[in-house]
C-alpha angles and dihedrals in degrees: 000000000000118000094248088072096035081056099045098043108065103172089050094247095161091051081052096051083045093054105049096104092054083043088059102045082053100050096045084055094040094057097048089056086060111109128187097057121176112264097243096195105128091021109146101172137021120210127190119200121197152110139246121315092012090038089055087066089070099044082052095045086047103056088039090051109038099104097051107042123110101206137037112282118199132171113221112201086180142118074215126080108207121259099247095052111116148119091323084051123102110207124193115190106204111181120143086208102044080218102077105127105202091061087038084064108039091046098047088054091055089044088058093050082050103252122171103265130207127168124219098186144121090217145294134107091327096067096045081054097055089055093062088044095049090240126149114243112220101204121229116212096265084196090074098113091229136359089255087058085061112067097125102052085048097046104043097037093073089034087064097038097055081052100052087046092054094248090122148012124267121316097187098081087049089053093046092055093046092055092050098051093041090055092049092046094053093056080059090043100046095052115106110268086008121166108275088044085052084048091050091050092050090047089055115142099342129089127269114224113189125214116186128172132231122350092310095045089044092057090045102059090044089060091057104046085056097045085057095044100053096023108046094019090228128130110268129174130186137190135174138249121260097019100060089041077069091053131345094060081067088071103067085068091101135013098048092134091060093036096047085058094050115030137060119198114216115184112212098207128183135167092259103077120114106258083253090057091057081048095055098056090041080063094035097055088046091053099039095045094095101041104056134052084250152358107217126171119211108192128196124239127194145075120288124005092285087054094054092044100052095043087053082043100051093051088055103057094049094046089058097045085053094044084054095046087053089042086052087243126146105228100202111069128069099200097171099047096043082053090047085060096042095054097038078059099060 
């Protein structure tokens, strides 16, 4: 890492970036020394309540995970738990604060109806909270600078747990796989001019907009454009293939001399899409040429569906803490929303 980034970037969010292979290994180990699990025999649905950047885990969990879970797995980003949530519920609270509201309401609420209740916290109200409901608490490392630089710990700590409480196969061999292509990918990302740092120079000054296919490629491009939101404080907007191929494709039909000034298209891309799907971009690519700055393509590499997120992960993170050292941004701070809690507090 070059000064310039060491002096730009005052939480260490690169060194976080750099670290998320050794943050999975930790977590996977850290969730199977919890004791105290909740007894899953009669479970019929798992929901995961939480926000952002520990919210995201269970979207990741969810897509990994969809074609060996036994039970239905939803993410609620709600103040509200879902209606059918109850005792054959299994609930799992994932906030890196403990304090997040939202999560603190919608999980009271399931722990009411008597819904199995488990913590994934480093602290706060939610874990004071977890005491009164008999719940285990499954730490979450409190010395990651910021939530968003903990997508590993959030993602793999349900992962585990599922697995301990006999809701899904084996997780190890996926975690495995992650950790070895994540350490492959950052020898690429750390070279000088390497590829997220090019992404990051085409992006410049205009707005990415992520396209990613099927469950994996839609969380993914949720995770960019948040990375870019909150690292590089820049506007970022995301959408998934097939759905916006049925309607907001429609919307490139006018206006391409004031889009292709502002937006660059970047296609997240793994080995997992429906054969359609892969269709579909090919198309997608061929209409929306002529209407952005640019058309790039970002492809996962690695072994399994966990592999193939966090690598896309992984390039991600990195693209949009380049893109916020060449915009003279700090990437570290959130200063609004810090002010939008502050305020809701009052």
């Amino acid at each position: 890492m070059t000064a310039d980034l060491h002096t730009a970037d005052s939480l260490g969010m690169f060194d976080a970036a750099w670290g998320l292979a050794d943050q999975i290994v930790a977590a996977g180990e850290g969730a199977r020394r919890v004791d105290g699990l909740p007894d899953a025999s009669g479970v019929t649905s798992v929901a995961l309540f939480g926000m952002g950047g520990s919210g995201i885990g269970g979207d990741v969990a969810a897509a990994v995970l969809a074609d060996s879970l036994s039970v239905p797995f939803i993410v609620s980003k709600n103040y509200e738990c879902p209606a059918w949530v109850g005792p054959d519920s299994l609930v799992l609270a994932s906030s890196f604060s403990g304090n997040t509201e939202e999560t603190i309401a919608a999980a009271s609420r399931a722990a009411e109806r008597g819904a199995r209740m488990v913590v994934i916290a480093s602290g706060g109200r939610l874990c004071e909270l977890a005491e009164t409901w008999g719940a285990p608490v499954v730490p979450l490392d409190a010395s990651i600078p910021m939530p968003r630089a903990g997508l590993g710990a959030v993602s793999v700590t349900p992962m585990v747990l599922l697995e301990r409480m006999g809701l899904t196969g084996s997780v190890q061999p996926l975690i495995d796989a992650a950790v070895s292509q994540l350490n492959a990918r950052r020898v690429q990302l750390e070279a000088p001019n390497g590829p997220a740092q090019r992404l990051a120079s085409g992006i410049g000054r205009t707005i990415p907009l992520l396209y990613g296919g099927g469950a994996l490629g839609e969380v993914a491009a949720w995770r960019w454009k948040g990375q870019f939101n909150e690292n590089a404080k820049t506007p970022a907007f995301c959408n998934r293939v097939p759905e916006l191929t049925h309607n907001e494709v429609a919307g490139w039909a006018v206006n391409g001399d004031v889009t292709r000034q502002v937006l660059t298209m970047v296609l997240l891309r793994h080995d997992f899409e429906h054969p359609q799907v892969t269709r579909r971009f090919e198309l997608l690519a061929e209409i929306c040429d002529e209407v952005v700055a640019d058309v790039v393509e970002v492809r996962a590499e690695g072994d399994g569906k966990l592999a193939q997120f966090m690598d896309l992960a992984l390039v991600g993170d990195v693209a949009s803490l380049h893109l916020a050292v060449a915009l003279g941004v700090d990437p570290g701070p959130i200063p609004v929303l810090d002010d939008i809690k502050a305020r809701l507090a009052q």
